[in-house]
N, C-alpha and C positions, 0 to 999 in steps of 0.2 A: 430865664427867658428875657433877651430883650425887650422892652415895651415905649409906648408913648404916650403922655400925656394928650390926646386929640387938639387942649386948647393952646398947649406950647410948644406941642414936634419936638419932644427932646427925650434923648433914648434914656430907659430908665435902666437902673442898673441890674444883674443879671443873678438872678439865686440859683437856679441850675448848672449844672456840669456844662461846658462848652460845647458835648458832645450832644445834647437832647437842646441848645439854644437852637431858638427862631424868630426870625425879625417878624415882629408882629404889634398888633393895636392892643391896647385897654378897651378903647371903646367897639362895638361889634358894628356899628355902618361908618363915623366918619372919621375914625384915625387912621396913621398911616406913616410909615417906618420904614426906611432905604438905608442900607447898610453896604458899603462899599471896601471893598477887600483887596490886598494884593500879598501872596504869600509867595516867598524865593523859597527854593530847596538846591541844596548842592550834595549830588551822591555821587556815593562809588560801587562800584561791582565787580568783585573778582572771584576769577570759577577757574579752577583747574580741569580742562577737559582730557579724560583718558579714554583708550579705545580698548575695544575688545579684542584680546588676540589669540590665537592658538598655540599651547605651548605644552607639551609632553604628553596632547591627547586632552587635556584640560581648558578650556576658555580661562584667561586671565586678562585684568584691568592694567594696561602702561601708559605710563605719563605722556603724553603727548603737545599739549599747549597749556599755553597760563593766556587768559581770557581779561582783560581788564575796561572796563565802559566809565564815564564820568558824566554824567547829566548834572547842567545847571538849567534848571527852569524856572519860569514864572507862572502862576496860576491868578486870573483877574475873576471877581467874581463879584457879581451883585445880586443884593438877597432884595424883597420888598415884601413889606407886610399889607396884605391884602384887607386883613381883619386881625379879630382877636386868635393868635396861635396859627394864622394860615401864612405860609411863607412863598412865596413865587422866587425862583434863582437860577442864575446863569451863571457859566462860566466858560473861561477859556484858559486852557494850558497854550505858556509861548514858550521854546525851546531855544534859547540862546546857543545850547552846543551840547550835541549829545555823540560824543566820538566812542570808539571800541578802537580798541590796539591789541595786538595780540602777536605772539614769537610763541618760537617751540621751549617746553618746561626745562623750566632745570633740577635735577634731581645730584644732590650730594655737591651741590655747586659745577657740574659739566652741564651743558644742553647737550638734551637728546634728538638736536638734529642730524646727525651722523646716522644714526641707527631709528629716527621717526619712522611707522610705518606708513605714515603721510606720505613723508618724502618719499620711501622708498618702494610706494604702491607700483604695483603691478596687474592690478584688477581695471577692468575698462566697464567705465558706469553704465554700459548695455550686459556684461556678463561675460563670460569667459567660454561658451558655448563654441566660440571659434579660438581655438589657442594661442592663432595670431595676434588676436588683440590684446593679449596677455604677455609679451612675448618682452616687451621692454616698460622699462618705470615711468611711469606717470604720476608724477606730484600730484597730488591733490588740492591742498591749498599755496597760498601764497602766505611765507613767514619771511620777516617780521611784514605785519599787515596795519592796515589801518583804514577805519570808515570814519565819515561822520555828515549828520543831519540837524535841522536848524528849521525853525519857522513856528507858524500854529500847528496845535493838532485839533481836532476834531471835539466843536463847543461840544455842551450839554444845558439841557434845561430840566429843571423839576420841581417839583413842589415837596414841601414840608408839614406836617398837620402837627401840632401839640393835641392829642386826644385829651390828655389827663396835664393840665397844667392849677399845680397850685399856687402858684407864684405870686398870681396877683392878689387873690385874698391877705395873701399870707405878707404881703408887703405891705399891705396897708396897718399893719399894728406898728408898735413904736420896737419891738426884738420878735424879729419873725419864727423865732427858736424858743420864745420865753415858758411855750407849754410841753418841752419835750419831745416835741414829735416831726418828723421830718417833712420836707418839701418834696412831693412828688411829681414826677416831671415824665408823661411818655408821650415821645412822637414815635410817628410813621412818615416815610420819605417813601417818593419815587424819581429816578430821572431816566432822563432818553439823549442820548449821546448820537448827535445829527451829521451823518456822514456827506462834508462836503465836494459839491463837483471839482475838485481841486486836483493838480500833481501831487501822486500818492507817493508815500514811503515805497522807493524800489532797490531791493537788494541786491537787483542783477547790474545795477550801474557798478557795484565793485566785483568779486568774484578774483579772475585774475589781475585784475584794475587797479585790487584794493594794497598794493605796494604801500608800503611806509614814505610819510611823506607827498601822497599823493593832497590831490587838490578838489576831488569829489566830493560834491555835497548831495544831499537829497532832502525835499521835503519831508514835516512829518505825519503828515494826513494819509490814514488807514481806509476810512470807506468803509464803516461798517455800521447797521442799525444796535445799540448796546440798549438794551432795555435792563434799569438796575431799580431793587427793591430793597428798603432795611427799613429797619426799628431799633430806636433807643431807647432806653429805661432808667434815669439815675432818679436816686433817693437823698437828697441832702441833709446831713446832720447837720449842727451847726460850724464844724470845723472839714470832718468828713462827707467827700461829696463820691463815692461809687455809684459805678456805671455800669451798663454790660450794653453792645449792639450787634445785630445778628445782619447780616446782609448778603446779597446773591444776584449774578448776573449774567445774563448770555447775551450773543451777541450773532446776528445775522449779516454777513457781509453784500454790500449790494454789487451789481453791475461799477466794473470800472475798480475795483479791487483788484490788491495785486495777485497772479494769477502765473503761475509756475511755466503755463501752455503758454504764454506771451515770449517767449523766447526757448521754445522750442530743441534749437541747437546747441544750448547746453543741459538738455536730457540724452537719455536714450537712445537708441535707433529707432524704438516705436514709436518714439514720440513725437515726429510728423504727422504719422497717421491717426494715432489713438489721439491726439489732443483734438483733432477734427470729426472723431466718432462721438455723434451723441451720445452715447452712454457713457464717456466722460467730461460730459458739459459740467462746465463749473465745480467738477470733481478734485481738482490739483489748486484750487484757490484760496485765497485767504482764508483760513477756518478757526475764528478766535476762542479761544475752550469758555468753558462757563465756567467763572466762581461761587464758590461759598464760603464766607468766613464770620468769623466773629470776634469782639474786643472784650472785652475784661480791664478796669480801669478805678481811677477814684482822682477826684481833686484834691488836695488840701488846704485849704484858705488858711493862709497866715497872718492877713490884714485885711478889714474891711469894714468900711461904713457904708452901710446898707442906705441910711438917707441922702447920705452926699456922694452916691455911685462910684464911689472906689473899690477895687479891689485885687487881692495880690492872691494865688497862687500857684502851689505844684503841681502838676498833672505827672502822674506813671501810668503806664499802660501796657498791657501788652496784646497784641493782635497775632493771630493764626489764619489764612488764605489756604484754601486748596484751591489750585490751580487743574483742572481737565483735560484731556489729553488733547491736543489740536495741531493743525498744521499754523504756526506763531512764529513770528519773529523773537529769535534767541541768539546765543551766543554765538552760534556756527552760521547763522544765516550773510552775511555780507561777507565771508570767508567764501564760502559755496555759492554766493551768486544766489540764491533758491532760498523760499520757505522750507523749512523740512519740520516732518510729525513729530511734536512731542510726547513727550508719557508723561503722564499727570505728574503734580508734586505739589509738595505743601511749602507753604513761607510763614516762618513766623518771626515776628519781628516787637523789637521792645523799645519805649519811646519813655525818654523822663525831658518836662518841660516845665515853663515857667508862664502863667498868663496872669496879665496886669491890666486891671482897668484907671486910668489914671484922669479920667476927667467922664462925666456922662456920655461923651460923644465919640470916645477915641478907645478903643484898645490895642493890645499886645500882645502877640507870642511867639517865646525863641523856645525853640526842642530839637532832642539829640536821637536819634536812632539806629540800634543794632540791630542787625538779625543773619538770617542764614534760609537757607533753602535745602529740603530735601534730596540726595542726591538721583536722579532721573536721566534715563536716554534722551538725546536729543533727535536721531535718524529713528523713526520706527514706522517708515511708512511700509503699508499693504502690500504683497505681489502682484496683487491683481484682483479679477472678482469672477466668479463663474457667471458667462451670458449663458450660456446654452446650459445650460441647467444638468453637466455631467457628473459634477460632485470633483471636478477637477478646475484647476486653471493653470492654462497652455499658456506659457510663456517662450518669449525668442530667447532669451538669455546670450544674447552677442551670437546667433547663429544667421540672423542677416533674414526672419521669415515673416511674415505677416502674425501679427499675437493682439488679436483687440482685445482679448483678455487682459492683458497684462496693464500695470498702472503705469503712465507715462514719465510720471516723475520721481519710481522706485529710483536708488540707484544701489547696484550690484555692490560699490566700494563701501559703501556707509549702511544698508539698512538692513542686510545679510544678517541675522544674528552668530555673533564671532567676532565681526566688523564693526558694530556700531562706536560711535558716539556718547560720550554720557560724561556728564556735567557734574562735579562732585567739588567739595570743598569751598561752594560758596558762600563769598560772607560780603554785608550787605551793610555800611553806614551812611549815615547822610545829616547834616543839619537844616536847619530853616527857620525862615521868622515871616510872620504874620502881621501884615495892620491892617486895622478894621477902623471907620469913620461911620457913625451913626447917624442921621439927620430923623 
């Protein structure tokens, strides 16, 4: 735990995990601890997206696109110690460039644009209900493509408690290990991620737009209230410092979120009318999934003088996310113009890193991380929903009728099961570093 002497303001040095740290006082009314952070990450993402097709009576998975995203971002954050173990903290992610690019797969070294059923769709995203509409190809997306966004996204503020902090007792002997027994360290966190009235992240400025090479950018402000809750627990030996942290969040989207019904004419044919039926208010709009995950972890200090606040070292970790199913911005999202429902999945991802305290005031940390993602549908939205209570729902399916049943932002080509979308073969690195100035 970070702390401060009340009568010097100077950060004392840190016996817990990095993971259960909290900028906070020694003393319980007048101490008082600012901790000022700025961490870069530079990632990448690549997902092989295949679709479902019909082939001898059997649905089977063909290669269709290779998906590639690069995010370089900046996270600013300041912690303040209110008291002994009480943490107050803000932050904000800034988005230098977060581009996606994407061409049709190649399989055995040919691209399968010749023979995409992308390219060579024939299905009309109202349904085939009129055979007319079916009658000649309609691309689907644009290949080779390309989006990209830039700006803030959307702060958060929360608080920290060290419930169970030994630290301080345990610092004040001359080997804070001398009797065998470990340093135990457990907080509880909560934050609230504040959706600004800002220009939101909009997928429909690309769609057919998103040409290679294009010049489109978009903000990256979502608009949504995220209410997130965890708990940490590390135990330090004197070399071995393990961890475990559990954590989980949902998220409510407000007014002014992005919103599928906002442009209308690249749905359906019901989706004129059904976006303006109450019963689909706010149905087709942003719908962030809820997570749960947990870490598993340990430090191991390779150097360190506990009185003269130095100290060196490894962090390994590994972390698991389940992800819930939601209507999210994904891979196929700036291709399609549209939010589309996903189906849940898990992310588990592994981090080996290096954290240095080289002076009381100042630290460090650079980490590497791999992971991958479950492979999940990306198209799975609903056909509709029974209003009239028949145990049916009427759908136009491209026959040109009135259907308020039906959901305005299904679409016939992608959410069909047969037809869908699904995301497999993603793998997920990224590096980063961290400094942190204590006062």
């Amino acid at each position: 735990m970070r702390r401060v002497l009340p009568f010097l303001l100077i950060a004392m040095p840190a016996l817990a995990a990095q993971v259960t740290d909290v900028a906070g006082s020694m003393d319980e009314s007048n101490g008082f601890a600012l901790d000022l952070q700025a961490n870069f990450q530079h990632r990448r993402d690549s997902t092989r997206i295949r679709r479902e097709n019909l082939q001898g009576g059997a649905i089977v998975l063909v290669d269709e696109l290779q998906h590639d995203r690069t995010l370089d971002q900046f996270e600013f954050r300041l912690s303040v110690g209110l008291r002994r173990g009480l943490e107050l903290h803000v932050f904000a992610p800034y988005v230098l460039r977060d581009t996606q690019d994407w061409d049709y797969a190649t399989v055995n070294g040919q691209s399968v644009a010749a023979t995409s059923t992308l390219a060579n769709n024939t299905i009309s995203i109202s349904g085939c209900g009129n055979p007319a509409n079916c009658a000649s190809i309609q691309p689907i997306v644009v290949a080779p493509g390309h989006s990209q966004r830039s700006g803030f996204r959307d702060p958060s503020v929360g608080l920290a408690w060290a419930i169970v902090d030994e630290a301080p007792e345990r610092f004040s002997a001359s080997d804070p290990f001398a009797a065998g027994t470990p340093v135990t360290t457990w907080v509880l966190g909560a934050d609230y991620t504040l959706p600004l009235p800002r220009s939101i992240d909009d997928p429909s400025a690309f769609g057919s737009a998103a040409v290679a090479g294009n010049s489109i950018t978009t903000q990256a402000f979502r608009r949504a209230h995220v209410f997130a809750a965890w708990t940490a627990f590390s135990k330090r030996f004197r070399v071995a410092d393990p961890y475990v942290l559990l954590r989980g969040s949902f998220a409510i989207p407000v007014k002014g979120s992005f919103d599928n019904c906002g442009n209308p004419g690249a749905l359906s044919e019901v989706a004129p009318a059904n976006c303006a039926n109450p019963a689909w208010r706010d149905e087709t709009r942003y719908q962030p999934p809820f997570q749960v995950g947990f870490a598993l972890g340990s430090e191991f200090v390779v150097a360190e003088d506990v009185r003269g606040g130095t100290k060196i070292a490894f962090d390994v970790r590994g972390d698991v996310t389940w992800f819930g199913p939601g209507r999210d911005y994904n891979q196929v999202s700036d291709m399609l113009g549209k939010l589309t429902y996903v189906q849940g999945y898990v992310n588990a991802i592994g981090s080996v890193g290096v954290y240095g305290r080289f002076a009381r005031w100042a630290t460090f940390r650079v980490y590497g991380t791999a992971g991958v993602d479950s492979p999940h549908f990306l198209t799975t939205e609903s056909i509709g929903k029974d209003l009239d209570g028949n145990g049916t729902v009427d759908v136009s399916g491209g026959r040109g009728i009135a259907a308020p049943e039906q959901n305005p932002t299904y679409d016939f080509r992608l959410d069909q099961p047969g037809h869908r979308l699904r995301a497999e073969d993603v793998l997920i690195w990224s590096v980063a570093g961290t400094v942190s100035l204590s006062f």
